[in-house]
Every structure is written in C-alpha cells, then in structure tokens.
N, C-alpha and C positions, 0 to 999 in steps of 0.2 A: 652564389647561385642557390636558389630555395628549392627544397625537395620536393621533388616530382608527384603528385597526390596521386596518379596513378600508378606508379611504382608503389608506393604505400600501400594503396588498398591491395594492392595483388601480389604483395611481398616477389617484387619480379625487380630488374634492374635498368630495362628501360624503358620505356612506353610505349611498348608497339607491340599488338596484338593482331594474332595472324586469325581471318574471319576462315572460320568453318566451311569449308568449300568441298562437303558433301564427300563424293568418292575420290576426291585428288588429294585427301590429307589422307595421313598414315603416322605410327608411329614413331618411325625415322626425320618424318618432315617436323612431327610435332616435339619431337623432344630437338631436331636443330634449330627449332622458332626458340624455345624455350634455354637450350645449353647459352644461344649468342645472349640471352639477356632478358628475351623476350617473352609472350605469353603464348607457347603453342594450345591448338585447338583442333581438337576432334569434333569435324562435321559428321552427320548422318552415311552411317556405309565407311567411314574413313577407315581403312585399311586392309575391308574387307575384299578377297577374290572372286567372287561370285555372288548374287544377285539371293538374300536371303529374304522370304517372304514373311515368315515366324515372327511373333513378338520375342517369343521365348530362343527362337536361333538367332536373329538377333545381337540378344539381350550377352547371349555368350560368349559369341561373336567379339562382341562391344568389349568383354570382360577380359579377354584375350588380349587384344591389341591395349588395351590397357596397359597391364602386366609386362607388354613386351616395351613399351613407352616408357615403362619406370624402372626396368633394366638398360635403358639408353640414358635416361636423365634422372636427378633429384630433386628438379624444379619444381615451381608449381605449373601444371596445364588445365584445361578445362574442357568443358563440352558445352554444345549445341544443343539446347533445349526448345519448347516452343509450348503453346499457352495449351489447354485445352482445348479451346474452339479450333486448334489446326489439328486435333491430335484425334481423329474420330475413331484409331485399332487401338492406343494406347501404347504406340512405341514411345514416344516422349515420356508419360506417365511412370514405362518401366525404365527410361534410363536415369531418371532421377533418381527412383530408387536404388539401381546399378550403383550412379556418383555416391548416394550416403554408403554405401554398402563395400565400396573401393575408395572412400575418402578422397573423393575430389570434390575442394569446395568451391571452384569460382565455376559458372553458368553464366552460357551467353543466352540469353532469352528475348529469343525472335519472335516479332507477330504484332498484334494490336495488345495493348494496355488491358492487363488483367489485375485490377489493384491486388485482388482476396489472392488473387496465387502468387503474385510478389509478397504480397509480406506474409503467406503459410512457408515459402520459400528461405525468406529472413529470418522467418522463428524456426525452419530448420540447420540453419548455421550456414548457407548459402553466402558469397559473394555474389551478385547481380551485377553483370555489365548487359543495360538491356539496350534494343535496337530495335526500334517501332519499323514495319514495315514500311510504311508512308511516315515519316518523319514531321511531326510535328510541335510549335511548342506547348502546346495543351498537351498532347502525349507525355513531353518529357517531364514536364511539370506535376500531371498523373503519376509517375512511374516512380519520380522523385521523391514523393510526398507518402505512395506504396512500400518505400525502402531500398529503392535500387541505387547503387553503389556510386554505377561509372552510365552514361548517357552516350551512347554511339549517331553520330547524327551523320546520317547518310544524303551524299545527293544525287540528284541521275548521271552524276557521270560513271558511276560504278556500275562492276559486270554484277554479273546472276543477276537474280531479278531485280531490279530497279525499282526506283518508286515513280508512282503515275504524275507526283507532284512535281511541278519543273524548278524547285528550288537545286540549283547548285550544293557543291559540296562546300564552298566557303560563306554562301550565303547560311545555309542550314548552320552551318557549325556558329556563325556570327549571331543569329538568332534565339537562337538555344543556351548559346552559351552566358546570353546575357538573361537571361531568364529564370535560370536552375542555379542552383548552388553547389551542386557535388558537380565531378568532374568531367569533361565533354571530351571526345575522341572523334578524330575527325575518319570517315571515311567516303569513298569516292575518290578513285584516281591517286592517293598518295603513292607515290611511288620512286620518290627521292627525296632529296633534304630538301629541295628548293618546294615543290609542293609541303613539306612539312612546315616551312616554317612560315608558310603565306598562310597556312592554318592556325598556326600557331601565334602570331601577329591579332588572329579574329577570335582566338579563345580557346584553340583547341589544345590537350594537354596531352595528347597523345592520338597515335592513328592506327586503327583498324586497317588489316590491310590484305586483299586477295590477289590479286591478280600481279602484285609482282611478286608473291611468292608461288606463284604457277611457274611461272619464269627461273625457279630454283633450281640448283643441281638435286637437293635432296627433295625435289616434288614428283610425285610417282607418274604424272603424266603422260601421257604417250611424247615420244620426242616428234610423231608425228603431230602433233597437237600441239607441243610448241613450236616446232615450225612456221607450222598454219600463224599461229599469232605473231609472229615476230617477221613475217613476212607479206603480213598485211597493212595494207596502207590506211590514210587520216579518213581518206573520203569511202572506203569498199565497206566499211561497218554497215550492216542490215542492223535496223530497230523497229519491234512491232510489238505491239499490246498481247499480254498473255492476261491468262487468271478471269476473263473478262471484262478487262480492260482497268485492273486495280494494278499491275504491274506492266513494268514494259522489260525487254531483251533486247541488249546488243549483242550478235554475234558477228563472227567472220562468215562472209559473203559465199555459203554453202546450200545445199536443195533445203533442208528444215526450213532455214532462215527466209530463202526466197518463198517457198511455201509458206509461210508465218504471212509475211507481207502483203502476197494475194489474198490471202483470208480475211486479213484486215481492208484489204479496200473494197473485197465484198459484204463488209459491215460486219463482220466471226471477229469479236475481241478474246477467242478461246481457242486461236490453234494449240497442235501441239509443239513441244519440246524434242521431242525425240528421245533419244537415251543419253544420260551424262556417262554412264558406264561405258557405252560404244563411244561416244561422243567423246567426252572428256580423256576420260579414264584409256580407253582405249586404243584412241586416235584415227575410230574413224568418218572422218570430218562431215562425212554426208549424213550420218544414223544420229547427228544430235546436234544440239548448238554448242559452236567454242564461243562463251560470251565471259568479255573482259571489259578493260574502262576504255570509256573515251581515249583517254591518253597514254595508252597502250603503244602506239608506235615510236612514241618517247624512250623505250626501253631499248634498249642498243645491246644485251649482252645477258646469258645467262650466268647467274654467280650463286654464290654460294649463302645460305641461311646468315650466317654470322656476318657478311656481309654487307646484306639488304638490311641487316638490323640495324647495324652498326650506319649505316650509311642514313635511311629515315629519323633511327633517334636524335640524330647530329640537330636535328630540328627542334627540338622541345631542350626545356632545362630539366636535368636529372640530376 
C-alpha cells in the first residue's frame, strides 16, 4: 500500500479533513478530528460564545481557543482563511497573521483563485489546501500552478453554501483529478467508507468532510439541531439560491428556508440566511438554515470523532 500524499503533506495520519463549519467547530471538536488521525479545523466564530463584532475581539477570541486546542492535542490543525476580495473588515487578513504568530501552518483558503496571495502565502511557509468556491478545473489548475498543496473539489451535494455549478461531487473530483497534479480531496456528501471509496476509484486521495462531523458527539451543536437533521427525510430538503444566485443552500424544511424559496421564484437570488449562531449553533431551527448534504439521511447514528475518522479513511490507502 503507497503512502497517502495527503497525510504527507499535512504530517496527519489519515486523510480526512474536517471543513471549517463556522460556529459549530470548537476546540474539543477540532482536536477530536485531529487526536483520531485527522485534520481538525477551525471555521470562522469556532468556539466562540457570543457574536463578536471587532477585528481586534475577534482576533483574541481566535487566540484563545487556540491555546485551548493545543492543551487537548499535539496534532497538527488548521484554520479557515479566505482571499481578500471576501475579506472587505479584514478579519481574514488578521487571522493569518494570528496563524504565523500561534504557528499554525496549514490554511484552508476558501473563495475564488488569487494566484499573488497563494504564493505570498507559500513564501510565508503556509501549507494551502485550497477550495474554489465554484469548483472548477481552470481554478484548480490556477491554484495549483499558484503553489497550493491539496485541491478540495466540491460538488452540490454538499451542505453550506454550495456551488451554482451542478457538477457532482464525483464528477468534480474525476475532473480535476485528472487535470492537477498535487493532491485532490473529495468533498460533497462523504460520509462513510462506501462514498469514500466511489471517490477514491475517480481520484480522490482523501475527503473533506462537514456534515458528518455535525452529526459528532464531540460537535457543539444544539442537540436540537441534530435532531432536526437526522430526522429529516430524502425528499423535505429546501434548496435555493443565495449570494445572488452564485451559490445555492440546502436546508431542513424550516421558515428561512421556505422564505428563501419564495424569494427565489419572485426572481430575489439574495434572500437571507438567518443566524448560524441561533440556527446552527444554537438550535433554533426557525432563526437560521440547518444545511447539510444531500445524503444526509444516509446517516443512522451519532458517533464519535475517532470513529467517523476511522470509518471515512477505510476509503483511501494510507
């Protein structure tokens, strides 16, 4: 069995990396992604208790949960970054500098292809697993060529925002994969061995993964919020165009979500979201979208981080 190029590049032990999911990652979550083998990751807000406006609260905020991250593990973890064009207060800006300043070096960098801040990124000793918002292989080909490590190739069956593009998650990863030459990570709906390894068959070398690690014992979730998902059926998912109609949302079949939908057949590709803090974070189902994968009802059980590790990598060779 030949060694796993994404375990290499991330000095981690099996290939599954947990996606940045905003306010529902934490500490605790991210060093049990990381203790089973894994890549945990710190999204935007993750661990924070209350809704901080500050670059500068924040930034401390962020420094915090760190500190308490690497009192739970010795792993390596990462964070959530994103390009300038997304970054108009400069929270992204300041948490880069946070990462060099706490020594974390692998960045997941969400958005559209910024060659000049990938490779000012790589000349600052950064690992890059990047993740084009709309997935493309001209992006990943960009990105690749920019200096970026690992290739995350997304397709709409995945929760949070989605891409407008209606490639699949195994078409995307088959395309891409044939394309780039560094490594591709499948995300979109992986959520056991048997989707790992129908990925892994088309080129993926590992998988990105949210939505069953929402489904975690160690994910801070409202339990009323997994509930809601694990109780929701194939056909009740609401999907409707956000952003202006550059991304779309699946949620569970709540007032946002149906308000989303009205808006869009009144021709509005810009409702809102609601709160992920009430919503997510909080559990309550009405003040926000619960959006996960397509194949989210596939999931039969909450378990534990080491678990869902150990269960996804069974998919890839490491």
């Amino acid at each position: 069995m030949g060694k796993n190029r994404v375990c290499e590049i991330l000095g981690i032990e099996k290939p599954v990396i947990q996606a940045p999911m905003a306010w529902i990652t934490s500490p605790e979550l991210v060093a049990a992604v990381s203790n089973a083998g894994g890549l945990g990751v710190f999204g935007t807000s993750g661990g924070f208790e209350e809704e901080i406006k500050t670059v500068e609260g924040t930034i401390e905020e962020m420094r915090k949960c760190i500190r308490k991250a690497r009192q739970l593990t010795d792993k390596p973890f990462g964070m959530n970054v994103f390009p300038s064009t997304d970054d108009p207060y400069g929270f992204s800006k300041a948490t880069i500098q946070l990462c060099k300043e706490e020594n974390i070096k692998i960045l997941i960098f969400v958005g559209n292809v910024v060659p000049e801040e990938i490779s000012q990124l790589k000349k600052d000793g950064f690992i890059i697993v990047f993740r084009e918002s709309n997935p493309t292989v001209n992006g990943a080909l960009a990105a690749e060529k920019a200096g970026a490590d690992i290739i995350v190739a997304t397709g709409c069956d995945e929760g949070g925002c989605a891409p407008i593009l209606i490639n699949g998650t195994m078409s995307i990863v088959a395309l891409i994969s044939e394309y780039v030459k560094i490594p591709v990570v499948a995300a979109g709906g992986i959520i056991n061995s048997k989707f790992a390894k129908a990925s892994a068959i088309l080129g993926a070398e590992g998988a990105f993964v949210g939505t069953r690690f929402i489904l975690s014992k160690e994910c801070r979730a409202a339990q009323a919020t997994k509930d809601d998902i694990m109780t929701t059926k194939p056909d009740d998912f609401i999907v409707y165009e956000i952003f202006g109609g550059h991304s779309r949302i699946r949620t569970t079949p709540h007032r946002i979500g149906k308000e989303g939908l009205a808006e869009n057949s009144k021709g509005n590709n810009n409702p809102r979201l609601g709160s992920f803090y009430h919503g997510m974070l909080r559990g309550n189902v009405d003040e926000g979208v619960i959006t996960v994968a397509n194949v989210t009802p596939l999931i039969k059980s909450i378990d534990s981080c080491e678990t869902i590790v150990n269960e996804i990598a069974e998919g890839y060779e490491y």
